[in-house]
C-alpha positions in Angstrom: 163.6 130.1 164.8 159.8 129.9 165.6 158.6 126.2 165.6 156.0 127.3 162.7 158.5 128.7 160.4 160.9 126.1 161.3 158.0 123.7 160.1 157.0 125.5 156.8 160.9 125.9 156.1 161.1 122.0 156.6 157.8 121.2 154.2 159.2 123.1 151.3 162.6 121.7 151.8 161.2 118.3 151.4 158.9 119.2 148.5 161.6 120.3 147.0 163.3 117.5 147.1 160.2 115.3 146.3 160.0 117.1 143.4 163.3 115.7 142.1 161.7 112.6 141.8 158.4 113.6 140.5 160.3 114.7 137.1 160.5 110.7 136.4 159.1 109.6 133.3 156.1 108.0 134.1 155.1 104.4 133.1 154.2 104.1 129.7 150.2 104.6 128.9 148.8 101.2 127.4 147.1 101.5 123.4 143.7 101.1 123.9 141.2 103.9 123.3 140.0 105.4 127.1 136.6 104.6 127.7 134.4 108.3 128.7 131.0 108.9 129.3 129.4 112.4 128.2 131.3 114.3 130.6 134.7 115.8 129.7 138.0 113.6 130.7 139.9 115.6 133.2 143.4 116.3 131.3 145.8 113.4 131.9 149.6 115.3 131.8 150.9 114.8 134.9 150.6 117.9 136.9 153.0 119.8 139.4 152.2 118.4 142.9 151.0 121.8 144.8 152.4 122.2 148.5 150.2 120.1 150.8 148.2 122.4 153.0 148.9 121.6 156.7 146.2 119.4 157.9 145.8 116.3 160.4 145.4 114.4 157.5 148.7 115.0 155.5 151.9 113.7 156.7 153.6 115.9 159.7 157.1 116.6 160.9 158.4 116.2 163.7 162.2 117.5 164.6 163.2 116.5 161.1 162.3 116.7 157.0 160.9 113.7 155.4 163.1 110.9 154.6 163.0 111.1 150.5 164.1 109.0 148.2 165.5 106.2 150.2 164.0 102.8 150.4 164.4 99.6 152.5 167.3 97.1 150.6 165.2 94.2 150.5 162.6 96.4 148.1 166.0 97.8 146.6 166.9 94.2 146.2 164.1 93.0 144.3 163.6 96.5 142.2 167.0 95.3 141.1 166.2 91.7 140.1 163.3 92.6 138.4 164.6 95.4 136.2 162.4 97.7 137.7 163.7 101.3 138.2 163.4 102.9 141.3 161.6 105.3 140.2 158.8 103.9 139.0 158.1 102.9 142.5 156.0 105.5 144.8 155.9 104.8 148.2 154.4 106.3 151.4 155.1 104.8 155.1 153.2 107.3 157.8 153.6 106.2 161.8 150.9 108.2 163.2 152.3 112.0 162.8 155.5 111.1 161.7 156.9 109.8 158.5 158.6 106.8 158.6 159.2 106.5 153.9 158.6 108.7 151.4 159.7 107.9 147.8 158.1 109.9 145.3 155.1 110.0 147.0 154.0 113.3 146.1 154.0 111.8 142.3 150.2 111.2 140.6 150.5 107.6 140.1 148.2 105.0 138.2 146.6 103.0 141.4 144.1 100.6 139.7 142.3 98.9 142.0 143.4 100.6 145.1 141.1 103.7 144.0 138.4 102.0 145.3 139.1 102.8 148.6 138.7 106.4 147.9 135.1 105.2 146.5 134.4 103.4 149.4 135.6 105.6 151.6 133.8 108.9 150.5 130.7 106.2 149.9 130.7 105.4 153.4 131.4 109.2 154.9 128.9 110.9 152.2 125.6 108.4 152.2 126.4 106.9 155.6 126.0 103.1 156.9 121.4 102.9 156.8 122.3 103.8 152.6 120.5 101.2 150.7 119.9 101.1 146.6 116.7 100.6 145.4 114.5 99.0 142.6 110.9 99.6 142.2 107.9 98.5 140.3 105.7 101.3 139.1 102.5 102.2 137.9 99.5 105.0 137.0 97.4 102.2 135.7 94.2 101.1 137.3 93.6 97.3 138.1 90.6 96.2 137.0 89.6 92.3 136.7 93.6 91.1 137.1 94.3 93.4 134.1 97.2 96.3 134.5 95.5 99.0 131.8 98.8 100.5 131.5 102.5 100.6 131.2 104.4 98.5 134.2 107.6 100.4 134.9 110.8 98.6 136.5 112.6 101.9 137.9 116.4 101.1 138.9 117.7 103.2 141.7 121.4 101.8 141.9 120.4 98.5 143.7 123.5 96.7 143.7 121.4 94.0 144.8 119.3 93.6 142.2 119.1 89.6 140.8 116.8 87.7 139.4 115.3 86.2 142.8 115.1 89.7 143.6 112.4 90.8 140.3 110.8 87.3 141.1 110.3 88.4 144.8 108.9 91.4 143.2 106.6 90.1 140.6 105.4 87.9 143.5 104.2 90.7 145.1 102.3 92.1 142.3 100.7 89.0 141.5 99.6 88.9 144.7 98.2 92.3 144.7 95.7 90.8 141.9 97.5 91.3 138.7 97.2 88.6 136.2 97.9 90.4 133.0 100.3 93.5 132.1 98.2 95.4 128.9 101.0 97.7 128.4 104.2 98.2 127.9 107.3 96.7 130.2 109.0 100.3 130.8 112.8 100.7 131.9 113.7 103.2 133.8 117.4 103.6 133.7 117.4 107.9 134.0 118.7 107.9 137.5 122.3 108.3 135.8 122.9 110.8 132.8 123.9 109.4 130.8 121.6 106.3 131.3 123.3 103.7 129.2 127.6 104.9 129.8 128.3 101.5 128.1 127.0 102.1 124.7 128.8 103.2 121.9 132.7 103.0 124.2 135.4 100.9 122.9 136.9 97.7 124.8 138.8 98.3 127.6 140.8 95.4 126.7 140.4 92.0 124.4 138.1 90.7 126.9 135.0 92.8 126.8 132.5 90.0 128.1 134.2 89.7 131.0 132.7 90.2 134.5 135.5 92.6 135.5 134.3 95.1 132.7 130.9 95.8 133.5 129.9 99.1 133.3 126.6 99.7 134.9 123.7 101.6 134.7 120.7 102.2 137.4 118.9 99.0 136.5 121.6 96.3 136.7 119.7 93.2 136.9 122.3 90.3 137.6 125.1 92.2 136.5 124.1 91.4 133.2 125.7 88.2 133.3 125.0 84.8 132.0 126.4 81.6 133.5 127.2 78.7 130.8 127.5 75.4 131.3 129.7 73.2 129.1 129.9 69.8 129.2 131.9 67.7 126.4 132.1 64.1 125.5 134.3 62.7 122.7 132.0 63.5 120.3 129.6 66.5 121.4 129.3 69.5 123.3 126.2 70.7 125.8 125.5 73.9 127.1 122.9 75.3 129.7 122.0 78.7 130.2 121.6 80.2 133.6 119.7 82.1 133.9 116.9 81.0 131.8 115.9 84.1 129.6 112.6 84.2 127.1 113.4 84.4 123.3 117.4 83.7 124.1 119.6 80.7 123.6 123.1 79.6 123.4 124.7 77.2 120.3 128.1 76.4 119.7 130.4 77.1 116.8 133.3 75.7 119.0 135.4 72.7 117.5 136.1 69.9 120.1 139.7 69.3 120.5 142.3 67.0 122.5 143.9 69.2 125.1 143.9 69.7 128.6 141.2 70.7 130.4 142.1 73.1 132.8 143.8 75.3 129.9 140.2 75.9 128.2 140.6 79.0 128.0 143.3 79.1 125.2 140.7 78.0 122.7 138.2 80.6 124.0 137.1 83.3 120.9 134.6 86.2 122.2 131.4 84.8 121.7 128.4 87.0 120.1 124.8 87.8 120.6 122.9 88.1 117.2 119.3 88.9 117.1 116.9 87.6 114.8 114.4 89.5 112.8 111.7 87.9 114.9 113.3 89.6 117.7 115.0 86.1 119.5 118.6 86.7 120.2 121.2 83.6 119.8 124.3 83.3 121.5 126.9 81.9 119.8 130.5 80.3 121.2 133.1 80.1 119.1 136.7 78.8 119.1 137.4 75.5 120.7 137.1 73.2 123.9 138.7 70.0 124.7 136.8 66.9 124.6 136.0 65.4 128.2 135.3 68.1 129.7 133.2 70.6 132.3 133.6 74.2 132.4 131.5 77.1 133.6 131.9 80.4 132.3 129.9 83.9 132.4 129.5 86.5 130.0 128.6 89.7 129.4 127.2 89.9 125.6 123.0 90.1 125.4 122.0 93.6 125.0 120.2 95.2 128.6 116.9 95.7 127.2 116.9 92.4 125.6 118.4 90.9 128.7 115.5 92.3 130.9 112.9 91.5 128.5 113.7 87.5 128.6 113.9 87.8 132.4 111.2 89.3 133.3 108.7 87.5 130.6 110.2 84.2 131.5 109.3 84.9 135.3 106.0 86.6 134.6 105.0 83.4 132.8 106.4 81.0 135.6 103.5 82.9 137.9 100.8 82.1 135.2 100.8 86.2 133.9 101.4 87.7 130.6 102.7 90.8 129.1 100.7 92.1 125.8 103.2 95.1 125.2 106.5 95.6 124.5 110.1 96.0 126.3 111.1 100.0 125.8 113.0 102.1 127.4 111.0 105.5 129.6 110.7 107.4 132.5 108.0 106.4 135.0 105.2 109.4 135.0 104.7 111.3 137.9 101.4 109.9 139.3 103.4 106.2 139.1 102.2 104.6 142.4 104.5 101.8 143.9 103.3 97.6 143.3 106.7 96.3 144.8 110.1 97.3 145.7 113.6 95.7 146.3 116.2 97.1 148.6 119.8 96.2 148.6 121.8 95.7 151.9 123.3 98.2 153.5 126.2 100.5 152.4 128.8 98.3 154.7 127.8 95.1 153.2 127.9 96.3 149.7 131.7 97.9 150.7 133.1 95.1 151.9 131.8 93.0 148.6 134.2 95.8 146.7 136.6 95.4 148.6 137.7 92.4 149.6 137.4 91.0 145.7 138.1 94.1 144.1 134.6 94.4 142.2 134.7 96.5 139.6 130.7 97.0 138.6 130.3 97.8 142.9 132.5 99.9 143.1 131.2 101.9 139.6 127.7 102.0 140.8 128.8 103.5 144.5 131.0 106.2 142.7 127.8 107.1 140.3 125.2 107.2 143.1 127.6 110.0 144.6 126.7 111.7 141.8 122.8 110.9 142.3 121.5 110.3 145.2 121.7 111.1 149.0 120.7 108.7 151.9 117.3 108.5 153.5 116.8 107.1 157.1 113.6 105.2 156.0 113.4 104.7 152.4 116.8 103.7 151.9 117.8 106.6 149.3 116.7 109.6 147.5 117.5 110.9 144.3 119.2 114.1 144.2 117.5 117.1 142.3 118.3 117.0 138.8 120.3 120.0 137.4 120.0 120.6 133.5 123.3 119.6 131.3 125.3 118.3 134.2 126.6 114.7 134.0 126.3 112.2 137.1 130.2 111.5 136.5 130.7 115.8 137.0 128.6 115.6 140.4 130.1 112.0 141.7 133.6 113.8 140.7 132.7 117.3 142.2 131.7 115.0 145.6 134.6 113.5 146.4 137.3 116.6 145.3 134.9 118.4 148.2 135.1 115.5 150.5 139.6 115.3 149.8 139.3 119.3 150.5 137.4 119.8 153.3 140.1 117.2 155.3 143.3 119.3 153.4 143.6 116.8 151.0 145.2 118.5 147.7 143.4 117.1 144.9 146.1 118.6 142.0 147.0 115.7 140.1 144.0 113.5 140.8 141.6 112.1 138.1 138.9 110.1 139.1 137.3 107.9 136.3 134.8 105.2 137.2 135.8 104.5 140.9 137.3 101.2 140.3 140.3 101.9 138.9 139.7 100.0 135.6 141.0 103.0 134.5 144.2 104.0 131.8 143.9 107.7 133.2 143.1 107.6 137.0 145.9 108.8 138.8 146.4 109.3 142.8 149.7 110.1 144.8 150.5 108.0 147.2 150.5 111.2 149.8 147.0 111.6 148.5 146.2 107.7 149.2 148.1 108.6 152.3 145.9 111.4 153.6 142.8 109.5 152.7 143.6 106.6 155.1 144.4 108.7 158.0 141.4 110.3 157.5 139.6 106.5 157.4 141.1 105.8 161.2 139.1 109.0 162.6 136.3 108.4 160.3 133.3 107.1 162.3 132.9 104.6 160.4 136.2 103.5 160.4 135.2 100.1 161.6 133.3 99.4 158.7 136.2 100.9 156.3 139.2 98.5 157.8 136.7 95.4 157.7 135.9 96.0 153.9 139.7 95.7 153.1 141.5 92.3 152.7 143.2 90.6 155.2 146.8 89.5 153.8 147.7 85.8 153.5 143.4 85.3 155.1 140.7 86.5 152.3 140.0 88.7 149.6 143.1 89.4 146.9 145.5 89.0 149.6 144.6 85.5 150.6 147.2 84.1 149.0 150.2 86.8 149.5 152.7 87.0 152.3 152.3 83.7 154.1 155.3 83.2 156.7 155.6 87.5 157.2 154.4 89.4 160.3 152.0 90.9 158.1 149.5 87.5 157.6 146.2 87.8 159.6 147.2 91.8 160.7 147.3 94.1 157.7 144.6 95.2 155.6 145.4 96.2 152.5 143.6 97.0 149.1 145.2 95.7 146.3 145.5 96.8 142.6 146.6 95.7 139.4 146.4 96.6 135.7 149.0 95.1 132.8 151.7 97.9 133.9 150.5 98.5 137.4 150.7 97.0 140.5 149.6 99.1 144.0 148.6 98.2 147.3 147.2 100.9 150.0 145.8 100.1 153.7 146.9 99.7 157.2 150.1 97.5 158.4 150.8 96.8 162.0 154.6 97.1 163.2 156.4 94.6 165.1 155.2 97.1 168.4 151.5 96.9 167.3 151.5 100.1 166.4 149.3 100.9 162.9 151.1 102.2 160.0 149.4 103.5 157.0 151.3 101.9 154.1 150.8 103.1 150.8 153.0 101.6 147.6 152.7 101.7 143.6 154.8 100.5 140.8 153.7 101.8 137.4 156.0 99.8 135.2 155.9 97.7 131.8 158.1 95.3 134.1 155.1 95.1 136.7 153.6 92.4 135.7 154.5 88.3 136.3 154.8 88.5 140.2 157.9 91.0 140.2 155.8 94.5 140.9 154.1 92.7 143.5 157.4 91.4 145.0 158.3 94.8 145.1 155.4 96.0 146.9 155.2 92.6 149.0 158.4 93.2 150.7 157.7 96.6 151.8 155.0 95.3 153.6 156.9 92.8 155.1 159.6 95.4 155.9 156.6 97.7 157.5 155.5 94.8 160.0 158.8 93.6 161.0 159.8 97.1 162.4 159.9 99.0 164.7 160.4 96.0 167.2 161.4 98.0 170.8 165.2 97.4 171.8 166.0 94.7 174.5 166.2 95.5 177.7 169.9 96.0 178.7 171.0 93.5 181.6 171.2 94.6 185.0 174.4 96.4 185.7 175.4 96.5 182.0 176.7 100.1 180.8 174.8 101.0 177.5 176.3 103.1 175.1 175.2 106.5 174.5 172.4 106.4 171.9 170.6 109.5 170.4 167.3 109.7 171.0 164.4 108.9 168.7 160.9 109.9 168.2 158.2 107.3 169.9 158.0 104.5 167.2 161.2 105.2 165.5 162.4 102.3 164.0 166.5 102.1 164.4 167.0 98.6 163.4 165.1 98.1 160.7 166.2 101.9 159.1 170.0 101.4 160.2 170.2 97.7 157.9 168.0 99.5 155.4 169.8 102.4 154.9 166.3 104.2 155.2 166.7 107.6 156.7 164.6 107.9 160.4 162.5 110.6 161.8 164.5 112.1 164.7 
């Protein structure tokens, strides 16, 4: 039989038999509402996994079908302890061209986190390593006197770097270019994304809505939106400081001091609330209770944008000795707008590996929206794309990387792409999908700054604290995920030879969560890096049994004890 037919004979044997396992119910969805912005949802039914075109960036044969279905024992083991079926595991182990574990892995799967390595990725390959968010300061006013006769407009261009020092760097500037006084209107200029505001009017994600983690940004995201507060309780009273300081906003307390510990502060924690006044102030108030004795610092997410903005930028102005007659609104900077200041962010490979390696949510939101918006520019930084009437920035970030998957033979049936982060009840990616994408990461150029974005297990990032004592610590680099009923990671795992393995694993499971999904996932890791060790040396004169021979990087050991099927 011709080695080509022979091959296509073997790939269709194996999806065959992958799809066995892809008829699995899959982990039941959570009850919250799914958050959407103004483009349509992609449907989430779980689709039928097409054949994988043949491509350098999908796993290959060699001499053999893929090993389906099988898994190492100590991952059986612990599936088994933890009352976690095997099938709700999906699993891809690929050894250069050949396949060393496939378990389901041609079944759509919920990755959480780990989807931001297909944001990164296509980030990094799409807007390239000089791409750079910006923030600008704009006017058509004339100056006349230290009076701005006009509107100021703060333009967001996806700066992920955008804080308070930066807008006081910025209105620095200005007031060093001769303006006193603003006798217009403070603009905002969020229309970069359509829509501009994707956080209004959505539901929760989850009971914690003022959480960092749940950000959703927009093109003029000015500390994240956060605000740091300080609490500090005696016996009898409780103080709290603002950080940062905002014009026209303050925090009280509703809480009730109690006696408990103070490390468990949180259990008394309600959702606290921003209420504005008729006179415009807004008040934030915390409610539930703290112990007494005690320091805590929390941030939140709760004063509206524009409001947030506002206090910032007046309290600032007025620390430089300026003043702004007009109002806070929301616009679009006119066309003759010429530029007063401007902040950059750092560079695409900084902001990466600050998604990355702590699994930021609002980063890695804002990188899959500028796909969507704007292209790279070798001396400003970046560019917005040309508008096109009606279509959403989520519909072009979307369109961007299904191009990106197809153009390296990545089928994209089955995959829905949300946000980016992962933060996500309806993102799904197969673990042969996560599996093509990371191949495609070693060749990329900048593959360099790709693996040094991702954690180093048992060193930094979300692995810092996982597989200490395994082969794996301080040599993989994996991106980790987890949601209430998922737990994934996805990356790059050295054998016991040295050789790199990409290692892709996700348990989507109402039994995930308390440590036993990422035991699961945690010893196939460790079962990655402790194989494929070479066999001994036989001793001179010593008469070796016949062996059959194996594939370079075949791992007989480790797949004999296992059970795990080889490649041979």
């Amino acid at each position: 039989m011709p080695r080509r037919l022979a091959l296509a004979t073997a790939v269709l044997a194996c999806l065959s038999a992958c799809a066995q396992v892809e008829r699995a119910p899959a982990a039941p969805s959570a009850s919250v509402p799914v958050p959407r912005a103004s483009a349509p949802v992609p449907p989430v039914a779980q689709p039928s996994v097409a054949v994988p075109q043949a491509s350098a960036a999908m796993p290959q044969l060699v001499d053999g079908a893929l090993p389906v279905g099988s898994l190492p024992q100590p991952v059986m083991t612990l599936l088994a302890a933890n009352g976690i079926a095997p099938a709700s595991l999906s699993a891809l182990v690929l050894r250069g061209g050949q396949t060393v574990l496939a378990h389901g892995a041609g079944r759509p799967m919920q990755p959480a986190s780990t989807m931001k390595l297909v944001t990164t990725l296509v980030s990094l390959e799409q807007l390239g390593p000089v791409f750079r968010g910006r923030t600008e300061l704009l006017s058509n006013g004339e100056v006349k006197n230290g009076v701005l006769q006009g509107d100021l407009v703060l333009r967001g261009g996806a700066d992920a770097d955008f804080s308070g020092e930066a807008l006081d760097t910025m209105l620095r500037a200005l007031e060093l270019s001769g303006v006193k006084r603003i006798a217009g209107n403070l603009v905002l200029d969020r229309s970069l994304f359509n829509p501009a505001r994707q956080d209004r009017g959505l539901p929760p994600f989850d009971e914690s809505p003022e959480a960092y983690y749940n950000v959703i940004p927009d093109a003029l995201l000015v500390n994240k939106n956060m605000l740091q507060i300080d609490m500090r309780s005696t016996g009898k009273s409780l103080t709290l400081t603002m950080q940062p300081e905002l014009e026209g906003v303050r925090v009280v307390s509703e809480m009730t001091l109690v006696d408990a510990n103070c490390a468990r502060w949180e259990d008394g924690w309600k959702l606290p609330e921003a209420v504005k006044g008729a006179d415009g102030r807004v008040k934030v108030v915390l409610r539930g209770t703290f112990p007494k004795n005690c320091v805590q610092t929390n941030s939140i997410n709760v004063v509206d944008r524009d409001d947030y903005l506002d206090g910032l930028f007046r309290m600032k102005w007025k620390q430089l000795g300026g003043t702004l007659e007009g109002k806070t609104m929301e616009g679009i900077a006119p066309p003759d707008a010429r530029l007063l200041a401007l902040h950059s962010a750092r560079a695409l490979p900084e902001v990466v590996r600050d998604t990355n390696k702590p699994s930021d949510n609002a980063l890695a939101r804002t990188l899959f929206l500028s796909l969507g918006a704007l292209e790279a520019d070798p001396v400003l930084g970046s560019r917005p794309l040309p508008l096109v009437p009606g279509q959403s920035t989520y519909t072009r970030a979307d369109q961007v990387v299904r191009n990106w998957m197809r153009a390296r033979g990545i089928d994209d049936s089955g995959f829905v792409i949300e946000n980016g982060s992962g933060l996500s009840r309806i993102e799904r990616i197969s673990p042969l999908q996560m599996g093509g994408l990371l191949q495609a990461g070693l060749r990329s150029n900048w593959a360099p700054e790709f693996q040094a974005s991702m954690p180093i297990v048992a060193v930094d990032g979300t692995m810092r604290r996982r597989l200490h004592g395994s082969p794996a610590a301080g040599r993989a680099r994996l991106k980790t995920g987890t949601l209430r009923n998922v737990v994934a990671v996805a990356g790059y795992v050295p054998d016991a030879s040295g050789v790199q393995n990409v290692v892709v694993a996700m348990v989507n499971d109402e039994r995930a969560g308390e440590g036993r999904g990422r035991a699961v996932v945690d010893a196939l890791v460790d079962w990655v890096a402790r194989s494929g060790a070479p066999a001994p040396a036989p001793a001179p004169g010593a008469v070796s049994a016949t062996m059959p021979s194996m594939p370079p990087g075949s791992d007989t050991t480790a797949a004999a004890a296992s059970g795990t099927p080889t490649l041979h």
